[in-house]
C-alpha positions in Angstrom: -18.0 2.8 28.8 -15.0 1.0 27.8 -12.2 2.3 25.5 -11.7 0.8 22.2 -8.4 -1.0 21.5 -6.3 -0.2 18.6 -7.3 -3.4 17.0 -10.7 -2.3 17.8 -10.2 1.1 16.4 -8.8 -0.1 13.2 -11.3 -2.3 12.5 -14.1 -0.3 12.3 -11.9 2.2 10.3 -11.1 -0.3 7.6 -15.0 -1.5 7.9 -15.9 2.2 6.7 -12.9 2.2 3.8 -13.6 -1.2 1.9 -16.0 -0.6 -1.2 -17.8 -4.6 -1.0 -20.4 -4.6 1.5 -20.1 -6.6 4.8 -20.8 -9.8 3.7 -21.9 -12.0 6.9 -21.8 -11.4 10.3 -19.9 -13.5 13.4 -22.9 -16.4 14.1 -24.3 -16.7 10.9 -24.8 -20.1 9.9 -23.7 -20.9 6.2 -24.2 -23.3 3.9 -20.7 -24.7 1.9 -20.8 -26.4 -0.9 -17.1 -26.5 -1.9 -14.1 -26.3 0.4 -10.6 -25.7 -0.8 -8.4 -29.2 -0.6 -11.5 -31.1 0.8 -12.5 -32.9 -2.1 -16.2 -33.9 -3.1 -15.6 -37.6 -2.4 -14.2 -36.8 1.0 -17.2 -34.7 2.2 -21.1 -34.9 2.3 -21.5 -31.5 0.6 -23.2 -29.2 1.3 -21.6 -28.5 4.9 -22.9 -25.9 7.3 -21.0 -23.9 9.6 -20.9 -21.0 11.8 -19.0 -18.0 11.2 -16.7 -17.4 13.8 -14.7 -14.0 12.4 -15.7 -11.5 10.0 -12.2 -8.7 9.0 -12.2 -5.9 6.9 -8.9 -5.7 4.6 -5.8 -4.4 6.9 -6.6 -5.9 10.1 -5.1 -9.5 11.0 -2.2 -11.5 9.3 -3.2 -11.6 6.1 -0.9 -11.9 2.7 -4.0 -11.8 0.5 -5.7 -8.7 -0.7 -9.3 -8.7 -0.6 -12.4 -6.4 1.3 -13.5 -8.9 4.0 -11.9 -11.8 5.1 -14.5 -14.6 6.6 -13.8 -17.8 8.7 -16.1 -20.4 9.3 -16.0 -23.3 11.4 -17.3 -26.3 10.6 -19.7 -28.8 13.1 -18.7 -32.2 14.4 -21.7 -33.7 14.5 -22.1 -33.5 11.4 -21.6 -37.1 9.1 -19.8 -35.0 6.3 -16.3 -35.8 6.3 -15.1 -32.3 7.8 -14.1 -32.2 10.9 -14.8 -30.3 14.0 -11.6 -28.4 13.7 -11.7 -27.5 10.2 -11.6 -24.4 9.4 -12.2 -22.0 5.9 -11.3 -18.6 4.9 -13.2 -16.6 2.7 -11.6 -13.7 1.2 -13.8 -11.4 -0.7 -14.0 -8.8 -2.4 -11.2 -6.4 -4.1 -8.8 -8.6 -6.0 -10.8 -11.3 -5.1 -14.2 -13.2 -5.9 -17.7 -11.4 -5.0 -19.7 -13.2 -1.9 -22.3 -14.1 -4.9 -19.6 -16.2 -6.8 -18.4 -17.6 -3.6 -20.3 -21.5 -3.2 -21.7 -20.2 0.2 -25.1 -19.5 1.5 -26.1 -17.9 4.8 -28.9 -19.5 5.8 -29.6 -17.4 8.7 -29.3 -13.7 9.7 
């Protein structure tokens, strides 16, 4: 078997430290019915999209406090206004808003 990297290693000690439960997982498909700066004239809301990284709090290059830090990436083929390259960040948790308050909805598991 493999051995962990550090970044690997601190992960999962930070996954067993934060207090909100893991919120998504990398794959899920959500639904997003409010993006920051994208207003709702400029997009077909609701837009789905996949998740492409899901971080507990201390790993990455982050200046935000939160548990979990989510990013999603949004479909091209999609007639919405957000393109294929657009990309959100969900921080949750700790000093920030719950998933529940969040406008997002996984629509698969």
């Amino acid at each position: 078997m493999a051995r962990k990297t550090h970044y690997q290693q601190l992960k999962e000690y930070y996954e067993e430290k934060v207090d909100t439960e893991k919120p998504c997982s990398v794959g899920n498909t959500l639904s997003v019915s409010r993006l920051s700066g994208v207003p709702e004239w400029a997009a077909d809301y609701p837009v789905t999209g996949q998740v492409t990284r899901v971080e507990p709090k201390g790993v990455g290059t982050h200046n935000i406090v939160a548990d979990w830090f989510v990013r999603v990436r949004f479909d091209s083929d999609q007639p919405t206004g957000v393109a294929g390259t657009t990309t959100e960040l969900f921080c949750v948790g700790g000093s920030r808003r719950s998933w529940a308050d969040l406008p997002v909805v996984v629509t698969d598991d």
